[in-house]
C-alpha positions in Angstrom: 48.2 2.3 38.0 44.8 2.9 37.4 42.9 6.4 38.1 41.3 4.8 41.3 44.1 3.0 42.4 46.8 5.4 42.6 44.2 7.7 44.6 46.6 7.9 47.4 44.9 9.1 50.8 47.4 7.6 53.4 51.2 7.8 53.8 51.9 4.4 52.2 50.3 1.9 50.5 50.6 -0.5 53.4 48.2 2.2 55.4 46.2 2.7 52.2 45.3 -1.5 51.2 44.4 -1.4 55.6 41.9 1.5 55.0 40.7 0.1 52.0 39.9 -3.4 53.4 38.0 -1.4 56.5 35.7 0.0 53.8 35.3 -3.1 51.6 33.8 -4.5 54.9 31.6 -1.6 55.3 30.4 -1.7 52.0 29.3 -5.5 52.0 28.2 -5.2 55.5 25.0 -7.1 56.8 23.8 -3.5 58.6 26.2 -0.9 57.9 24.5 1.8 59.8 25.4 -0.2 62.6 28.6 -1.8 62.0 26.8 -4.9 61.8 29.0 -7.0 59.2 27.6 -10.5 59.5 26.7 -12.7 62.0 23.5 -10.4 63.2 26.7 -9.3 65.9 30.3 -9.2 64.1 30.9 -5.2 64.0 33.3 -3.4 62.0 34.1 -0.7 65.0 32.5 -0.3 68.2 30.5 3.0 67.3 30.6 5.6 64.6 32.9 7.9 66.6 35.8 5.2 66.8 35.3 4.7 63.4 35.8 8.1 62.4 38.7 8.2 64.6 40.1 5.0 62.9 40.0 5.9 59.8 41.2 9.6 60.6 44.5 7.7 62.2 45.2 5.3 59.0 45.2 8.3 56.8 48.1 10.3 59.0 50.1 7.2 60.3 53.7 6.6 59.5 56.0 3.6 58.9 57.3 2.2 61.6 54.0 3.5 64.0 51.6 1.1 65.1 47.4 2.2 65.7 46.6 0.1 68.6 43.1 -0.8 68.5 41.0 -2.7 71.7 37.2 -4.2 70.7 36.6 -1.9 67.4 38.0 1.8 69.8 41.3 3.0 68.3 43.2 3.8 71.8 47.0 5.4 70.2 49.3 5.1 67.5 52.8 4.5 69.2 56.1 4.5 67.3 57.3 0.7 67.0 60.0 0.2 64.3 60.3 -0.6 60.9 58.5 -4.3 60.6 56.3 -3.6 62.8 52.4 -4.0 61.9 50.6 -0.6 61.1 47.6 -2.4 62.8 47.0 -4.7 66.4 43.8 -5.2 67.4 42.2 -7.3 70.2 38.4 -7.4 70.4 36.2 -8.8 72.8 38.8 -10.9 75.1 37.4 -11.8 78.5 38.9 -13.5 81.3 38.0 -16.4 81.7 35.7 -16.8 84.8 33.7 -13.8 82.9 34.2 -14.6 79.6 29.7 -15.2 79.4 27.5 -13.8 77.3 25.9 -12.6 80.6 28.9 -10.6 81.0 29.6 -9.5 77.2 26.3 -8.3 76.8 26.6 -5.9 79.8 29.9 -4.6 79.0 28.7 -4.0 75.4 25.4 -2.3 76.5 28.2 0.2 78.7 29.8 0.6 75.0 33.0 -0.7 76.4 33.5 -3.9 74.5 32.6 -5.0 70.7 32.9 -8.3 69.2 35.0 -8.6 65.8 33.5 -12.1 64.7 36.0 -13.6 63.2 37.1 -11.6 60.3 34.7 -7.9 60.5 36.8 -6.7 63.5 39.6 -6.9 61.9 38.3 -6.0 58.2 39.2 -9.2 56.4 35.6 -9.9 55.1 35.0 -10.1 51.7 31.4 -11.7 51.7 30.2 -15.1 51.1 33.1 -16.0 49.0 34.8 -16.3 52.6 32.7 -18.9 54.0 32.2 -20.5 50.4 35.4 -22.7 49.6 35.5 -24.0 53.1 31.6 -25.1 52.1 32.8 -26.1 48.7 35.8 -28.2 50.5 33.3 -29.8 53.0 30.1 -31.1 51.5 33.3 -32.4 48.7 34.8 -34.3 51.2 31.1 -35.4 52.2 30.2 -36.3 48.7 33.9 -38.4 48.7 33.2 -39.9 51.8 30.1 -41.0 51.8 28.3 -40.5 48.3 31.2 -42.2 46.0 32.4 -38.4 45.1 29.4 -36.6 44.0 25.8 -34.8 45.1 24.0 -35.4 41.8 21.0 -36.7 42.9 21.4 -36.2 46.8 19.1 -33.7 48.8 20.6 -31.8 51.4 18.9 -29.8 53.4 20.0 -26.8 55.8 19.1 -23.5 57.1 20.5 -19.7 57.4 21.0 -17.8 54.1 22.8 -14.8 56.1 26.0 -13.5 55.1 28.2 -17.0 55.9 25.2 -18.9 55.0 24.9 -18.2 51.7 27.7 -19.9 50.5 25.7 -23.0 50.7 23.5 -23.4 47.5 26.2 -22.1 45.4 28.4 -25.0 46.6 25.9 -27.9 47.0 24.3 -27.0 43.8 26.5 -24.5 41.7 29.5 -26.3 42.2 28.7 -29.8 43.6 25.4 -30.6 41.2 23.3 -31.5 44.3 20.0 -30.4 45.4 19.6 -28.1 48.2 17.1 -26.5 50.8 17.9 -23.9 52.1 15.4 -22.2 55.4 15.6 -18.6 56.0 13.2 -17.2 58.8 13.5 -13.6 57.8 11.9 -13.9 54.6 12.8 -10.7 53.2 16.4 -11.9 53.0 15.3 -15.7 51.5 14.0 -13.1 48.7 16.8 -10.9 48.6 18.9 -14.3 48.0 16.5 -15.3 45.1 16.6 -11.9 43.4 21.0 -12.1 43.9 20.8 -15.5 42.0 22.0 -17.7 44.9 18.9 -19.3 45.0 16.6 -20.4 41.7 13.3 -20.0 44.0 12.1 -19.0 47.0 8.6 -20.4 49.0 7.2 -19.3 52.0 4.4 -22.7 52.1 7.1 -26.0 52.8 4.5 -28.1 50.6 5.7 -26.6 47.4 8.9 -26.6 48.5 9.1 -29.9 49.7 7.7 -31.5 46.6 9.6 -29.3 44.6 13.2 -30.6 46.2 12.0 -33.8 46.0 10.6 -33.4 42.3 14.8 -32.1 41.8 16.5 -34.9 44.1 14.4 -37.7 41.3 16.1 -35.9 38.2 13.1 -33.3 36.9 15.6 -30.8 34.9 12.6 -28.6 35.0 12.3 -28.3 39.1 14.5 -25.4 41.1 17.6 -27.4 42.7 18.7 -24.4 44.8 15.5 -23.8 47.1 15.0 -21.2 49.6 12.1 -22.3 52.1 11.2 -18.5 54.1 10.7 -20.4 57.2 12.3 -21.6 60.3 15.0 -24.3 59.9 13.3 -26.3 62.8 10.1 -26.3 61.4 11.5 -27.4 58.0 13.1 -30.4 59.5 9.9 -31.5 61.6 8.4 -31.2 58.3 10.8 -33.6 56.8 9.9 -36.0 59.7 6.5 -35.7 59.1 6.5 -36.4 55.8 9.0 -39.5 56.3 11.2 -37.7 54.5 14.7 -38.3 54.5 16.9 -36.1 53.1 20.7 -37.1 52.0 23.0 -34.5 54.4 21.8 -32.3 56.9 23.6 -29.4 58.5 22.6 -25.4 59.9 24.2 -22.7 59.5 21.8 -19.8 61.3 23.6 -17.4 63.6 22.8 -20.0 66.2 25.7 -18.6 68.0 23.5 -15.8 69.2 20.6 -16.2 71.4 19.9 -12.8 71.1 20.6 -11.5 68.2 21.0 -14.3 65.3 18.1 -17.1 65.7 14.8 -16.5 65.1 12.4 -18.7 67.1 9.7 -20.7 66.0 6.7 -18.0 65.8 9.0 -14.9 66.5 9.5 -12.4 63.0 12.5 -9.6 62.4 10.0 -6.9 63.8 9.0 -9.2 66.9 12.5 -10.3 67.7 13.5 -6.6 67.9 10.9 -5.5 69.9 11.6 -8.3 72.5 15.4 -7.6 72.6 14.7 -4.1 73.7 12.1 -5.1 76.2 12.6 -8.6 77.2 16.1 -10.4 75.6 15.6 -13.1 78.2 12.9 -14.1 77.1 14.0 -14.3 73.7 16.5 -15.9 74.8 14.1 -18.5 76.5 12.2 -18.7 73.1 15.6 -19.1 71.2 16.3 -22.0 73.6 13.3 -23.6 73.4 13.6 -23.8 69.4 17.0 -25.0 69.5 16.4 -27.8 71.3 13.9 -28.6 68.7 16.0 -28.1 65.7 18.6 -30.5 67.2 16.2 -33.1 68.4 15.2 -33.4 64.9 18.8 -33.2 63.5 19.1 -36.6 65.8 15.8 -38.2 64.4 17.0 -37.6 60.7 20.4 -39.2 61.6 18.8 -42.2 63.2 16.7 -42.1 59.8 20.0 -42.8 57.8 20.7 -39.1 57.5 24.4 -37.7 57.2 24.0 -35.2 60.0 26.8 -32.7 61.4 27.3 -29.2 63.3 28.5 -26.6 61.1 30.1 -24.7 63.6 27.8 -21.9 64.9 27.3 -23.5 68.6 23.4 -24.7 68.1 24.9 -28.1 69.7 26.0 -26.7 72.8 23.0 -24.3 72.6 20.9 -27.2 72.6 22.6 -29.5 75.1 22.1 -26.4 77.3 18.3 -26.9 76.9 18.4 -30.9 78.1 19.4 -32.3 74.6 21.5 -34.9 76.6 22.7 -36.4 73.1 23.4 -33.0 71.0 26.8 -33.7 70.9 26.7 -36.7 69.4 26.6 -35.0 66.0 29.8 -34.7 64.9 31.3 -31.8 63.9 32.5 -30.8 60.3 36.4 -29.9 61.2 37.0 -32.9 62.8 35.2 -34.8 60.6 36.1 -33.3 57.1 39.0 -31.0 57.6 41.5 -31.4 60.0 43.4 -34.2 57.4 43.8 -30.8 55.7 44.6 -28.4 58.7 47.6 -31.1 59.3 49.3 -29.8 56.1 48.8 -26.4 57.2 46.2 -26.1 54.3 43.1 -23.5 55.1 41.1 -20.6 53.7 43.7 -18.7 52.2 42.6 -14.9 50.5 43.7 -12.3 48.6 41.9 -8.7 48.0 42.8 -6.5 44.9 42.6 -3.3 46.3 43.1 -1.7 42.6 39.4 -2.6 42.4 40.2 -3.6 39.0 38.9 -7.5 38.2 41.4 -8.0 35.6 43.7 -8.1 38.7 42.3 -10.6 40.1 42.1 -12.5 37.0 45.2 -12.3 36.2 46.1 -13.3 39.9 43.6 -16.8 39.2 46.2 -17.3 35.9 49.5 -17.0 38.1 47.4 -19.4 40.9 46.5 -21.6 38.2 49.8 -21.9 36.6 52.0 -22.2 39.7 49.4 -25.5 40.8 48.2 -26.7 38.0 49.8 -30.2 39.2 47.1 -30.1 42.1 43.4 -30.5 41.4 42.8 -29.0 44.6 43.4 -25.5 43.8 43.3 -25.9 40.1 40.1 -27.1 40.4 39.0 -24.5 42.6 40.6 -21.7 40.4 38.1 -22.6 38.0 34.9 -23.2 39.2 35.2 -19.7 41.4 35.9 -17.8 38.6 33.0 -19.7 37.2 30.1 -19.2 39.9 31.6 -16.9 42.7 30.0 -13.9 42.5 31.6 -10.4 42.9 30.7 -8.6 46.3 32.9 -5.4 47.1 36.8 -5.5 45.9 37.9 -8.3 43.9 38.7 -11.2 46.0 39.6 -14.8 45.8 39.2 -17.5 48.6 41.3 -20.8 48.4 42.9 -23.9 50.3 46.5 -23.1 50.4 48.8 -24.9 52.7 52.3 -24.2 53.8 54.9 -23.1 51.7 52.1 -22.2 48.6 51.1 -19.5 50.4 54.0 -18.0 50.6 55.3 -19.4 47.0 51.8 -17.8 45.4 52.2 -13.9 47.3 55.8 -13.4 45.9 54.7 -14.5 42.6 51.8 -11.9 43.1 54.2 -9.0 44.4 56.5 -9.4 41.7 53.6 -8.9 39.6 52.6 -5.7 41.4 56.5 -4.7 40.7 56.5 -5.3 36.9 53.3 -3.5 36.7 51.6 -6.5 35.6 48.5 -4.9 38.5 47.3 -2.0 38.5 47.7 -1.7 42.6 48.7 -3.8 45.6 47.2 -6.5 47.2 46.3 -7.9 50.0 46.9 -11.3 51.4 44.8 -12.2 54.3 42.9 -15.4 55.8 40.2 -16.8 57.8 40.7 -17.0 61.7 39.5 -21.0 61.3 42.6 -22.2 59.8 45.0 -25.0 61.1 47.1 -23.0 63.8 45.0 -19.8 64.5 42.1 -20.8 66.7 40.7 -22.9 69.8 37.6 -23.7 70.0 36.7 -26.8 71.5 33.2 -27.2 70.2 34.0 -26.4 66.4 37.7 -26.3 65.1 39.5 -28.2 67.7 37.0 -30.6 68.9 38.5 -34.1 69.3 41.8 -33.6 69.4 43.9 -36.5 69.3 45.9 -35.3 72.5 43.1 -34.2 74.2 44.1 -30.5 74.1 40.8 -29.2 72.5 40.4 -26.5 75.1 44.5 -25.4 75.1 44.3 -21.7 73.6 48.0 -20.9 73.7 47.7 -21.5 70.2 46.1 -19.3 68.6 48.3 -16.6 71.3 51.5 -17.8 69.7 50.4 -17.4 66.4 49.3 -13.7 66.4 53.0 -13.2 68.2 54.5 -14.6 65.8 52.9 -12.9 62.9 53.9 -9.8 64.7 57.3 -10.4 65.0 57.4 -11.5 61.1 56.1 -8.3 59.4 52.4 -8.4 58.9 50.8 -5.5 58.5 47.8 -6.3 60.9 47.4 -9.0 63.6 44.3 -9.5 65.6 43.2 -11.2 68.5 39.5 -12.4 69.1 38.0 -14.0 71.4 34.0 -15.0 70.7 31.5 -12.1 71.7 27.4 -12.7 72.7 26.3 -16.0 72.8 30.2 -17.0 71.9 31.8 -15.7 75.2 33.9 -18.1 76.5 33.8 -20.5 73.8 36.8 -19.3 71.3 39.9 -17.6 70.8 41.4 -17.1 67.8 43.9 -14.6 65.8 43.7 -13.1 62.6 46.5 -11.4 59.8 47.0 -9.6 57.1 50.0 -9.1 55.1 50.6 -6.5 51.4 52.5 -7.2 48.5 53.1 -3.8 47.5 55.5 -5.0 44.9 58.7 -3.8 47.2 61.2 -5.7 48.6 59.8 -4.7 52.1 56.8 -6.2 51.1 58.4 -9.2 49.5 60.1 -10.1 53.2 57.0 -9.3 54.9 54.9 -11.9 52.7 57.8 -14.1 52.8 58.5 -14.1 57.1 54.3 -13.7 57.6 52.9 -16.1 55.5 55.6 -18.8 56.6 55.2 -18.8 60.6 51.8 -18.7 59.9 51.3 -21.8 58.4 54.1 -23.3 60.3 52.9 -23.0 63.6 48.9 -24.7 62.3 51.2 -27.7 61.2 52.9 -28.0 64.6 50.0 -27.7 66.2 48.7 -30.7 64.7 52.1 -32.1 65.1 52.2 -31.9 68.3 48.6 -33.6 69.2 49.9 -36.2 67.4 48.6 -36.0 64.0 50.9 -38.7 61.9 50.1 -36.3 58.5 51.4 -33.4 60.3 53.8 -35.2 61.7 55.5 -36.2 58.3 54.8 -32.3 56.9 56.7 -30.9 59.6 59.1 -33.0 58.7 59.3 -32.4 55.3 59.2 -28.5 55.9 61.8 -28.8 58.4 59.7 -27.2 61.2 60.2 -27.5 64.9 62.9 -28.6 67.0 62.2 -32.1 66.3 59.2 -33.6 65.8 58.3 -36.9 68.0 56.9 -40.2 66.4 53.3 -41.5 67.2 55.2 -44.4 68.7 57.4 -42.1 71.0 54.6 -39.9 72.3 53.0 -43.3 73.3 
């Protein structure tokens, strides 16, 4: 091993890759001195002191000890046998008559609760790769479905360059050869995002950048075609309208999710928006509202206008419906839409995190990938163009769309490699909580079920159990915090090859369930793709027919 990654502090290498990931999130945190890893909200721990203590109990815990940890406060490490996880976490559940952001923001202003976003609570970030493939894989299947397989030529236009939201020039234009526009209303961070290359210019006057998207969308080589407009993303798209503009797709991707602590209203700066959410949060929540309701009534016009319009996920629909937009939910939402075909087969945001911090690791882990798929485009494909235009943030890291059964067939491979020596340290195999079996949330991932069972969140429940009862190393269970309350719940794992036979059965029983239980979900609303993968995995107790459920 190298220097750095034999720099043992904990009493295994399973506590070590754990403490490890906790810091990678720190160090590519949105507002470390806060805990703030993305999502203006998504915290790391619930206060330095917790922290401390975390990290003071992953250096001293044993095998077969579990640190129990509830909304970012460690509460005890309690012996729990030899596959047990070394880590369970469960961060911001609610009941549900009190699951509201009413409710959630008065429990955190007490310091006794702390949301965990999806993946900071449980420190399985690793920056805007982690939103990026599932960006890639959409505005593809966008491009396939409604563009003849391509963006060349197509304008689409968005807004929210935060640390999810970033992911979307580099797919629409890196990867996907379209033209993007991107609005950011902090405009120190629509800079920041030009000077980091993941935009080619940024403009603070929507003329110039109007003319200049348009200028790209007609073919000039010579214009920018990844644009940053440091404005609000309302105000952008009433632009559009005024302008009879109509751009190709259309989509946001803000922190929408939080009234008050992600979106910026019309009018209201960084500075202004803090000074309001010490003295007055309703009323920027009022102002947040207000804008909202804008931003989706002219989401609706550009659809009407021959627009491709969806909901990325981050709740400005229901936000916005909240505010009298009777028809906000008409826009369709991008799971339903574009990925559940894929969530059928058990295929999601898969990731691995080379704790060595070595990048030949990693490269050498995108060979093994590449050679163990290279009969499917869809991760061959990827393999290259991330290694292409994915930029580094923190420890080496790769996102990618594996399904059940190459999950699993891709870790081994990868802890053999950490047996032979062929990497210089462990790594660690982790994944987003929006996969195919590990959250509900009936305004994003499971919208539209086929069965009807949008709001059913036994899922996700029986997914962290069974993780826990197959060897990962940590298992989480969310539930959405500030303006999310009561919308989601969801459950997160993460599993280490350590290049041990212990670590061999743990990726092997882990990875496995995991997937399983996203297909029969799927299978069980009736899904006739899952359906026939269940089948041909051999999962469940017997699937029913379409016909039979009928």
């Amino acid at each position: 091993m190298s220097e750095t990654a034999a720099a043992l502090r904990c009493r295994g290498w399973r506590q070590e890759t754990i403490l490890r990931l906790l810091e990678n999130n720190l160090s590519i945190a949105e507002d470390p001195d806060n805990l703030v890893v993305y999502a203006a909200h998504a915290k790391v721990a619930r206060d330095h002191e917790s922290l401390r203590r975390i990290v003071g109990a992953l250096t001293t815990i044993q095998d077969g000890h579990t640190l129990v940890v509830q909304s970012g406060k460690p509460i005890a490490v309690l012996p729990t046998g030899p596959r047990a996880p070394v880590v369970l976490l469960a961060n911001s559940n609610l009941v549900g008559r009190w699951a509201t952001p009413e409710v959630f923001y008065d429990l955190e202003r007490r310091n006794l609760i702390a949301w965990g976003g999806l993946t900071a609570g449980c420190w399985q970030y690793i920056g805007s790769q982690g939103v990026l493939q599932g960006t890639y894989e959409t505005f593809a299947q966008v491009a396939r479905e409604h563009f003849g397989g391509s963006l060349r030529g197509r304008l689409v236009v968005s807004a929210g360059l935060g640390g999810m939201g970033a992911a979307q020039p580099v797919a629409i234009t890196r990867m996907l050869g379209g033209v993007s526009l991107i609005a950011e209303a902090d405009a120190e961070k629509a800079r920041r995002r030009q000077e980091e290359g993941v935009v080619d210019a940024c403009f603070g006057d929507l003329d110039v950048a109007l003319d200049l998207a348009l200028a790209a969308r007609s073919g000039d080589a010579t214009a920018p075609h990844a644009i940053a407009y440091a404005g609000n993303g309302a105000a952008l798209l009433e632009g559009l309208l005024a302008r009879g503009i109509t751009p190709d797709v259309v989509t946001d991707l803000t922190a929408a999710h939080d009234l008050r602590s992600g979106y910026l209203p019309i009018g209201v700066g960084p500075a202004q928006a803090a000074e309001l959410r010490r003295g007055d949060p309703g009323k920027l929540e009022a102002l947040a509202l207000q804008t909202m309701a804008r931003h989706v009534r002219a989401m609706l016009q550009l659809r009407e206008q021959g627009a491709v319009v969806f909901d990325y996920g981050n709740n400005i629909r229901p936000h916005a419906a909240g505010a009298g937009v009777t028809d906000a939910l008409d826009i369709d939402i991008f799971t339903a839409r574009y990925l559940r075909p894929l969530f059928s087969r058990g295929i999601g945001p898969f990731r691995w995190i080379c704790v060595s911090g070595e990048d030949d690791d990693l490269d050498a882990i995108d060979e093994i990938c590449a050679e163990l798929f290279a009969d499917i485009p869809r991760i061959a494909d990827w393999i290259s163009l991330a290694g292409a235009h994915v930029r580094r943030q923190g420890l080496p890291a790769r996102i990618a769309w594996l399904g059940h059964g190459e999950r699993t067939r891709l870790a081994r491979a990868v802890n053999q490699a950490v047996a032979d020596g062929r990497l210089h340290g462990p790594v660690a195999f982790t994944r987003d909580h929006m996969d195919s079996g590990s959250m509900t949330h009936p305004n994003i991932i499971t919208e539209a079920m086929a069965d009807g069972s949008d709001a059913v969140s036994d899922w996700p429940l029986l997914n962290a159990l069974l993780n826990t009862a197959s060897g990962a190393d940590l298992v989480a269970l969310h539930a959405g915090g500030g303006g999310y309350a009561g919308y989601s719940q969801s459950s997160g794992m993460t599993v280490v090859a350590t290049g041990t036979d212990d670590g061999a059965a743990r990726l092997q029983g882990a990875l496995n369930v995991d997937t399983a239980i996203g297909v029969l979900r799927h299978a069980d609303a009736g899904y006739p793709q899952a359906i026939e993968s269940a089948r041909q995995h051999g999962l469940g107790l017997g699937v029913v027919s379409t016909d039979e459920r009928a």
